[in-house]
N, CA, C and O of each residue as an XYZ file, in Angstrom:
496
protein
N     -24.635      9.727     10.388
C     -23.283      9.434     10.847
C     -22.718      8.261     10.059
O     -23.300      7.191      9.879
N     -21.477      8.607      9.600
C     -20.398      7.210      8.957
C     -19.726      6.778      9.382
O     -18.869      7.575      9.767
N     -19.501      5.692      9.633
C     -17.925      5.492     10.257
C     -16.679      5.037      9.297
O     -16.532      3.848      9.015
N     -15.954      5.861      8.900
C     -14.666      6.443      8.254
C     -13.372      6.017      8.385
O     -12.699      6.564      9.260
N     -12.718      4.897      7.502
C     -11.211      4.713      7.071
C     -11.108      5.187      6.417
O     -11.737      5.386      5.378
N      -9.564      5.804      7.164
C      -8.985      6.942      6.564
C      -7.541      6.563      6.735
O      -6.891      6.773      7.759
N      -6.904      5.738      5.174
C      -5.722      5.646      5.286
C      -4.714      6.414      4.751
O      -4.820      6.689      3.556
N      -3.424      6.970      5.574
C      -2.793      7.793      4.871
C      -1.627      7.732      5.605
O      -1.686      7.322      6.764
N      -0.249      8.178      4.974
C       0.662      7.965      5.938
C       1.051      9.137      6.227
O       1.938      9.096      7.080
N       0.767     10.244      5.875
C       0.637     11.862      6.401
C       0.058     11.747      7.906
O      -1.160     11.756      8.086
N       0.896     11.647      8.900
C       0.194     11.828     10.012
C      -0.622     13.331     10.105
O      -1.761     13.198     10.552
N      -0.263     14.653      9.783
C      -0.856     15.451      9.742
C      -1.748     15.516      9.074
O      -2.593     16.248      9.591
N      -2.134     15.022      7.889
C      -3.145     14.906      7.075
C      -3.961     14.410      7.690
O      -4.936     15.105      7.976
N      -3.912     13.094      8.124
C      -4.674     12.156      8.993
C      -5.255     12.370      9.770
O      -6.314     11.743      9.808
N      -4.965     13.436     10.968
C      -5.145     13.966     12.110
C      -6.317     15.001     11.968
O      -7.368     15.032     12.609
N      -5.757     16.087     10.683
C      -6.582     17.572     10.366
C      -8.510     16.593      9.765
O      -9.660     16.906     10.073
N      -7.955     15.363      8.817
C      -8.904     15.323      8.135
C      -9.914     14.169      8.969
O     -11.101     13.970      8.708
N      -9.130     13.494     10.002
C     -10.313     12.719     11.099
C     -10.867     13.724     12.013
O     -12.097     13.778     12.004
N     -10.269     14.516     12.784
C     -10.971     15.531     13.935
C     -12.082     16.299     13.069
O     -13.162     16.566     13.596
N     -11.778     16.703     11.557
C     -12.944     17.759     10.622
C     -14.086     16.628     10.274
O     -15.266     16.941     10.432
N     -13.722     15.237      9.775
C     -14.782     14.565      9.673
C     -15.967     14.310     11.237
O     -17.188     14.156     11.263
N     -14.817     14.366     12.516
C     -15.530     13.952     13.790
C     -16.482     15.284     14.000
O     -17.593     15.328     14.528
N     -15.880     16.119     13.552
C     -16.646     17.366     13.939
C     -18.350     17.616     13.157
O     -19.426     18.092     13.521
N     -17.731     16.910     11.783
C     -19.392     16.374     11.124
C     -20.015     15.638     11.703
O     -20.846     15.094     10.976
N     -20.054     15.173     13.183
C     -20.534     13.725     13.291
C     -20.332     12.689     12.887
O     -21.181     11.807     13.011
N     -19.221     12.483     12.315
C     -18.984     10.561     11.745
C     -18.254     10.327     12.653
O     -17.916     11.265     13.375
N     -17.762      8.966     12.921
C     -16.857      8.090     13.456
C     -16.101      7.991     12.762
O     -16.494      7.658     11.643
N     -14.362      8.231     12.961
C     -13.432      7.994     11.975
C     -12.463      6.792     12.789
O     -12.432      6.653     14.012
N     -11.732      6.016     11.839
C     -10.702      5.269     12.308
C      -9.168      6.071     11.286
O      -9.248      6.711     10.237
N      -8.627      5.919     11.629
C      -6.963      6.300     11.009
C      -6.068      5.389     10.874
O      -5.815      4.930     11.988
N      -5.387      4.837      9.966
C      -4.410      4.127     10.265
C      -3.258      4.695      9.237
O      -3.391      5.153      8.102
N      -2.326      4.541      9.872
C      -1.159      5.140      8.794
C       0.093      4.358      8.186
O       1.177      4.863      7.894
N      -0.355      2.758      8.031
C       0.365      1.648      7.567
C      -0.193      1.191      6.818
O      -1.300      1.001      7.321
N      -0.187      0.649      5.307
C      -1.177      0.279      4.446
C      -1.386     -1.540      5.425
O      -2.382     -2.221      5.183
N      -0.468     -1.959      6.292
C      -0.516     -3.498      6.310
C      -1.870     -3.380      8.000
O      -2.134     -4.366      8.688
N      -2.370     -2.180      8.214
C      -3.672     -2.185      9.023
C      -4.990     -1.837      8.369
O      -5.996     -1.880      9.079
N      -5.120     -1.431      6.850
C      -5.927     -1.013      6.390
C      -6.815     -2.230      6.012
O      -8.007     -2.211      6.318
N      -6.341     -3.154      5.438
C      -6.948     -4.598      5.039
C      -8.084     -5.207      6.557
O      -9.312     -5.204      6.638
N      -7.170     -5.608      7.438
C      -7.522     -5.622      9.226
C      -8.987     -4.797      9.644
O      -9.875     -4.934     10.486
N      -8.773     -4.176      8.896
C      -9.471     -2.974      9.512
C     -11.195     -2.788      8.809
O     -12.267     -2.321      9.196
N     -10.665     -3.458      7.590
C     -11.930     -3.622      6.729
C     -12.134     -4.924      7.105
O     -13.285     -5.149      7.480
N     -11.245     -6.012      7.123
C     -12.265     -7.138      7.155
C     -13.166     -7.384      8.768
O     -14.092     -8.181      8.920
N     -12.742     -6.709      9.557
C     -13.732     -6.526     10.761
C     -15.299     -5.975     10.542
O     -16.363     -6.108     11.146
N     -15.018     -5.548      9.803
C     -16.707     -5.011      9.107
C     -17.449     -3.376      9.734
O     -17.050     -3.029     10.846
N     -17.959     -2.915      9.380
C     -18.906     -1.934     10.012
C     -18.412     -0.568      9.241
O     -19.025      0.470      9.490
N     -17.537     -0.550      8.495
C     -17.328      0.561      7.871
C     -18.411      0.895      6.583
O     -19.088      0.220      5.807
N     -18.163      2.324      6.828
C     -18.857      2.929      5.110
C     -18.387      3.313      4.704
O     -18.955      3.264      3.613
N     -17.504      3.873      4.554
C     -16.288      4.798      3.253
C     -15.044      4.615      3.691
O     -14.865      4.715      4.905
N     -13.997      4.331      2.888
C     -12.652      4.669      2.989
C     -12.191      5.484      2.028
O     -12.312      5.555      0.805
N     -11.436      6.296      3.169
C     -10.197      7.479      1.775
C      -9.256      6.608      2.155
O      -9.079      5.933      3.169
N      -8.621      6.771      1.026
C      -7.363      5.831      0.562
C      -6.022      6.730     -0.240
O      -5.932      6.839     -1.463
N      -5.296      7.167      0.500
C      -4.180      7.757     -0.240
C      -3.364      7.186     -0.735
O      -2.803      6.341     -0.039
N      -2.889      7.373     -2.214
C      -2.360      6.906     -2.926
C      -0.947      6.431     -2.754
O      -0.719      5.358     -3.314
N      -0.329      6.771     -2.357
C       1.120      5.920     -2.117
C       1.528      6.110     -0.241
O       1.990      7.121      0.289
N       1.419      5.705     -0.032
C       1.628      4.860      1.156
C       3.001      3.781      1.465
O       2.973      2.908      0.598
N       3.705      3.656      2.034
C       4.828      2.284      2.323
C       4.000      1.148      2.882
O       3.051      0.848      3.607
N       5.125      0.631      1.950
C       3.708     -1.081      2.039
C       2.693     -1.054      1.021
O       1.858     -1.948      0.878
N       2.789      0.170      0.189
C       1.824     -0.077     -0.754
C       0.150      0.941     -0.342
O      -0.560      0.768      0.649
N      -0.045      1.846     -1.355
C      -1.136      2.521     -0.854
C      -2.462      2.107     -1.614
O      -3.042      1.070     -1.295
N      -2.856      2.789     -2.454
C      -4.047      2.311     -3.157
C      -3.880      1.647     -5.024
O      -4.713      1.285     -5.854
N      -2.394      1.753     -5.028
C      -2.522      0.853     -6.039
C      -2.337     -0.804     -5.456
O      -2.654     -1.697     -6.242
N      -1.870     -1.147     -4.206
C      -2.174     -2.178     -3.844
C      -3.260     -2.496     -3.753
O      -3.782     -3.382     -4.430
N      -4.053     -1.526     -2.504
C      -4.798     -2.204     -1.560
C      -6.461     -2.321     -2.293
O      -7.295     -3.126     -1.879
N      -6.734     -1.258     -3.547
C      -7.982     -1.485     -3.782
C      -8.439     -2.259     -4.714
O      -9.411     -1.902     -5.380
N      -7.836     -3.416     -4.916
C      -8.755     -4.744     -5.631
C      -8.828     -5.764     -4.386
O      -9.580     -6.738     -4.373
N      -7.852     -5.377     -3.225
C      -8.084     -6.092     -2.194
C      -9.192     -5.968     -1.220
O      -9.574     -6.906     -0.520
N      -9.850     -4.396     -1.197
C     -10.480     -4.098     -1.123
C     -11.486     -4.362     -1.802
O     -12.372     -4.727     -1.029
N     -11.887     -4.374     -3.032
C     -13.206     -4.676     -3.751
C     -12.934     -6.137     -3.463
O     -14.089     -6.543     -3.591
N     -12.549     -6.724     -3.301
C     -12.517     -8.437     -3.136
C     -13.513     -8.702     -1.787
O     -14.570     -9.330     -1.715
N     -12.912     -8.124     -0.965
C     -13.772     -8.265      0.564
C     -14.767     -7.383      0.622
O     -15.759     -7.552      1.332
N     -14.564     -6.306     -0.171
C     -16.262     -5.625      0.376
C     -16.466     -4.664     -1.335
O     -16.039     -3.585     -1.745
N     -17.092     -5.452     -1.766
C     -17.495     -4.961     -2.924
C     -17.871     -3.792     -3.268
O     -17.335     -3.174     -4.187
N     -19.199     -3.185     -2.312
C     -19.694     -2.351     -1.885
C     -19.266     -1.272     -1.239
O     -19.923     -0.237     -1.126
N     -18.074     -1.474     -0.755
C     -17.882     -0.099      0.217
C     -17.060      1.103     -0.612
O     -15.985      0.997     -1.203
N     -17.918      2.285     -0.461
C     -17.381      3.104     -1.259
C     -16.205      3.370     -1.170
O     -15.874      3.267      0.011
N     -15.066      3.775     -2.043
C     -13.715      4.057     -1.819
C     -13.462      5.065     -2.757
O     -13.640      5.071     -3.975
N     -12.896      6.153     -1.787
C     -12.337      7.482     -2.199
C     -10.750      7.659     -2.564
O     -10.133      7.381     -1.535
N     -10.011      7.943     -3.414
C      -8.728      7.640     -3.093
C      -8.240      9.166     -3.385
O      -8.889      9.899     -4.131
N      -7.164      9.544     -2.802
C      -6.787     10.959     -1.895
C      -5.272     10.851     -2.674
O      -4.682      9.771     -2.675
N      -4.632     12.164     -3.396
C      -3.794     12.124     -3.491
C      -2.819     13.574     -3.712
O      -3.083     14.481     -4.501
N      -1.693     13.508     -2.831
C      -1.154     14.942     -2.700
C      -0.791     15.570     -4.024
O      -0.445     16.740     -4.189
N      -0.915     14.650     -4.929
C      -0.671     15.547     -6.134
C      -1.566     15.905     -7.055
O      -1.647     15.072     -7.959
N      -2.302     16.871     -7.176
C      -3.463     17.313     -7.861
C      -3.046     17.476     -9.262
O      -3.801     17.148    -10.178
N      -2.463     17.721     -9.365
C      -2.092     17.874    -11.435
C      -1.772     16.145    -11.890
O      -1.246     15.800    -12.947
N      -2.205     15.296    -10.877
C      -2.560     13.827    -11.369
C      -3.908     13.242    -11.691
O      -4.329     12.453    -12.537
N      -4.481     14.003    -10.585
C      -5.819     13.267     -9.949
C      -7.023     13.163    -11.365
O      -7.924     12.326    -11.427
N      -6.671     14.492    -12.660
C      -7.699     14.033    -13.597
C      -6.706     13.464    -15.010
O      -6.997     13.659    -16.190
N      -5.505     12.738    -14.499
C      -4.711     11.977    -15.355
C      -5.330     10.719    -16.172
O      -6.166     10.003    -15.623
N      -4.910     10.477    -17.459
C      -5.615      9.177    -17.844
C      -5.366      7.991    -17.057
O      -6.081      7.119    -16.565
N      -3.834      8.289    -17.101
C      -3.476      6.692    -16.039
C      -3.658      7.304    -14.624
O      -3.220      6.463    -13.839
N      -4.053      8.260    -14.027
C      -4.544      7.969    -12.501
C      -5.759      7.819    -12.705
O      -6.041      7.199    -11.680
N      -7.367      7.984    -13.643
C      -8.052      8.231    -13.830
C      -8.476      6.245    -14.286
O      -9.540      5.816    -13.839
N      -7.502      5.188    -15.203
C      -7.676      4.505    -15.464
C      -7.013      3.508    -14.228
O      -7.752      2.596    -13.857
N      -6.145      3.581    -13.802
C      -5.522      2.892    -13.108
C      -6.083      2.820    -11.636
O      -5.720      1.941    -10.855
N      -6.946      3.752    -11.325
C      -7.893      3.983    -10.048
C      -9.629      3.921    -10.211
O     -10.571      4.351     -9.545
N      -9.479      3.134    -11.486
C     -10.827      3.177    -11.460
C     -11.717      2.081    -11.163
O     -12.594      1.598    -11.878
N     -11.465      1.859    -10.348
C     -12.267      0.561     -9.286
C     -12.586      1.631     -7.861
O     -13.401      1.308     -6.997
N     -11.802      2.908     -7.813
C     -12.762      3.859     -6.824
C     -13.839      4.359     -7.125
O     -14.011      4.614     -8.317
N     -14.814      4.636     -6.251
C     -15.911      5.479     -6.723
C     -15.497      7.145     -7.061
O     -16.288      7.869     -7.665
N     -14.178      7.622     -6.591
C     -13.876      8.803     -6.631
C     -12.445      8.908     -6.440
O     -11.666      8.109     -5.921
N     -12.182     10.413     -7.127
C     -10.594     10.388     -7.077
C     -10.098     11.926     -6.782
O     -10.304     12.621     -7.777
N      -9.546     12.602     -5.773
C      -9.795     13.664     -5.222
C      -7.983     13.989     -4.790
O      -7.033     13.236     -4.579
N      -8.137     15.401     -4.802
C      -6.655     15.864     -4.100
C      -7.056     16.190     -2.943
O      -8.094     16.511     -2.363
N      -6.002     16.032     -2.754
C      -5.983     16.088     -0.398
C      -6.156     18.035     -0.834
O      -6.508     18.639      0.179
N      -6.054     18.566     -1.525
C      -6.531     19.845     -1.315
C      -8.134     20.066     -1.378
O      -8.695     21.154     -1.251
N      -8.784     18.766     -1.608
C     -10.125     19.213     -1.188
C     -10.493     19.371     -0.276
O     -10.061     18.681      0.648
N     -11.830     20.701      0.045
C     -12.237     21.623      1.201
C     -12.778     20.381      1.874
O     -13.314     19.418      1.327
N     -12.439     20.660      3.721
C     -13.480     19.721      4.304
C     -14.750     19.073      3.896
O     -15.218     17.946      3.737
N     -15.272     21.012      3.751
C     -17.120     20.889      3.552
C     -17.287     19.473      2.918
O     -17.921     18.484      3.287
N     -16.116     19.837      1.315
C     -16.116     19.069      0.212
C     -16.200     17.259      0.504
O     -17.085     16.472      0.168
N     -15.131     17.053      1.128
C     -14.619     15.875      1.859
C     -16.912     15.591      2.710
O     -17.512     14.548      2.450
N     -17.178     16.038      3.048
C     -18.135     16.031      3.996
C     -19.219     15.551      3.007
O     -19.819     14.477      2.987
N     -19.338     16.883      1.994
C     -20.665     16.214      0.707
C     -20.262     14.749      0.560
O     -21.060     13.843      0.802
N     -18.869     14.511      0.114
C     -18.601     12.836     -0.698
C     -19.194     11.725      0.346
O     -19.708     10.644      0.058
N     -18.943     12.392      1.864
C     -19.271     10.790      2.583
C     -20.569     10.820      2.336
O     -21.032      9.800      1.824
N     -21.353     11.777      2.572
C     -23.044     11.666      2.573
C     -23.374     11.213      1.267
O     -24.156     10.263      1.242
N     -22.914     11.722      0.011
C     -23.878     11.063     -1.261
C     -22.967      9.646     -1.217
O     -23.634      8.682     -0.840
N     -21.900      9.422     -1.458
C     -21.418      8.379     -1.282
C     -22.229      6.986     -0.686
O     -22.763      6.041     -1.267
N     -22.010      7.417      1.112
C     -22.931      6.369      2.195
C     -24.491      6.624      1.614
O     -25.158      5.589      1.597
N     -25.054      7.606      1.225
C     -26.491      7.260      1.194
C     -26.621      6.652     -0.227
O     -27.513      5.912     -0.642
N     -25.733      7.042     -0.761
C     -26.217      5.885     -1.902
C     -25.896      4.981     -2.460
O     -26.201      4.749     -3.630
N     -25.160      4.224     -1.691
C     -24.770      2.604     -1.530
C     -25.546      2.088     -0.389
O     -25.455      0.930      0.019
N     -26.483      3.199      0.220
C     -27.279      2.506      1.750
C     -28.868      2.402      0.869
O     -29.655      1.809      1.607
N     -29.372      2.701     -0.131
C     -30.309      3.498     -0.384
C     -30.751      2.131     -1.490
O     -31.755      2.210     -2.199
């Protein structure tokens, strides 16, 4: 089991992709304001965050050096509705302080493999 930030401002996204992670057994949190995502990590106990890319307030081109600042370690996935970006040089260079870079059209299952190799091997 992981317990899962999952920021996005797609409330439907948010919703489909926390209840499919709960249904794996993880613990998910949701927030859909980039200015609770920071909050949310520095409380501690998380293992993975998806991080969607544009967000109000700033999505993951803000938030993930703010992120590697406070938790070095925690894997970060970053999620983005536009797939004819996701293997772009500049989304590919400009996101590369994530461990991974994925379109929200990836399959649950899919979403499911990343937390497990992900968490077990930053736990390992």
């Amino acid at each position: 089991m992981a317990r899962i930030l999952i920021a996005d401002d797609d409330q439907d996204y948010l919703i489909a992709f926390s209840q499919g992670m709960d249904a794996y057994g993880h613990v998910t949190v949701g927030v859909t304001q980039s200015d609770r995502l920071i909050p949310n990590i520095e409380l501690g106990g998380m293992d993975i965050v998806f991080l969607d890319v544009v967000m109000p307030g700033g999505g993951a081109i803000v938030a993930l050096h703010k992120i590697r600042e406070i938790a070095p370690d925690l894997p970060i996935v970053v999620l983005s509705g536009m797939s004819e970006v996701v293997d772009s040089p500049i989304f590919r260079l400009g996101m590369r302080e994530a461990n991974m870079r994925v379109p929200k059209s990836t399959s649950l299952a899919e979403l499911a493999r990343l937390v497990d190799q992900l968490v077990v091997s930053t736990s390992t």
